[in-house]
N, C-alpha and C positions, 0 to 999 in steps of 0.2 A: 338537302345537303347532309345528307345521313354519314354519317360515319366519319365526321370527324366536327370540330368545335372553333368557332373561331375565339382569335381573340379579344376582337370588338372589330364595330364597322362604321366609318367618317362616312358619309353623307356628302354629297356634293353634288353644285345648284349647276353646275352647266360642265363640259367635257373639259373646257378649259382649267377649269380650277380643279378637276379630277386629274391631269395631268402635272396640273403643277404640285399639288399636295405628294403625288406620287414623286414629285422630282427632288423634292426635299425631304421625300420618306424614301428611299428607296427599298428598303425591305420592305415597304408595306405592298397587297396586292389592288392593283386597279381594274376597277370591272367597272363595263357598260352595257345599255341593254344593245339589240339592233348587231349587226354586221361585226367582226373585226377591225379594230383601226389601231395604227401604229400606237405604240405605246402603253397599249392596253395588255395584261397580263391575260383576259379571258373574258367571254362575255357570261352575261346573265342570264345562264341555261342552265335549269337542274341537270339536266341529261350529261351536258359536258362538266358541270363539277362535281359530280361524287366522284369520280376517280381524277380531279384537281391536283390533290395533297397540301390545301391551305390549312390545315389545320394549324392552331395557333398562333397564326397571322392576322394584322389588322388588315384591314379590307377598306380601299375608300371606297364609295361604290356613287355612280351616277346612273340612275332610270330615269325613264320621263315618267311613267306614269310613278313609281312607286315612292320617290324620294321630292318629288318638287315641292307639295306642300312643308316638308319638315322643312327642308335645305334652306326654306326662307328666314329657320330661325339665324343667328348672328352662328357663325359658323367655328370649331375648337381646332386644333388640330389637335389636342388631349384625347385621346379616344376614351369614350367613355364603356364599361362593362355594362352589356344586360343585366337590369335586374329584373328577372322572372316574379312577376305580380301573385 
């Protein structure tokens, strides 16, 4: 995602609740992995998001592979900021 920063990114345990967090965030963006589906702002493809333009935007984001373990934690809708280790 080169060239541009988000603002933080919610995690979400199934597409369901990726659609509802986005329904009650509406400026945030919603990404999933796999095909396009209604509601979804983009999917989870480097290729098609460098020229996105989410920069500074929270991001909920549902993957199966990459997010299922964390998603299990009790879920915020606070988005929290990276902190680089």
């Amino acid at each position: 995602m080169a060239g541009w920063t988000l603002a933080s990114i919610v995690l979400a345990e199934s597409l369901d609740e990726a659609l509802a967090l986005k329904g009650r965030h509406p400026e945030w963006v919603a990404l999933k992995d796999g095909p396009p589906a209604p509601g979804f702002d983009a999917v989870n493809s480097p290729a098609l998001l460098r020229s996105a333009g989410f920069g500074g935007r929270t991001v909920v984001q549902k993957t199966t592979a990459g997010t299922v373990g964390r998603a299990t934690w009790p879920c915020t809708e606070t988005p929290r900021k990276h902190r680089p280790r």
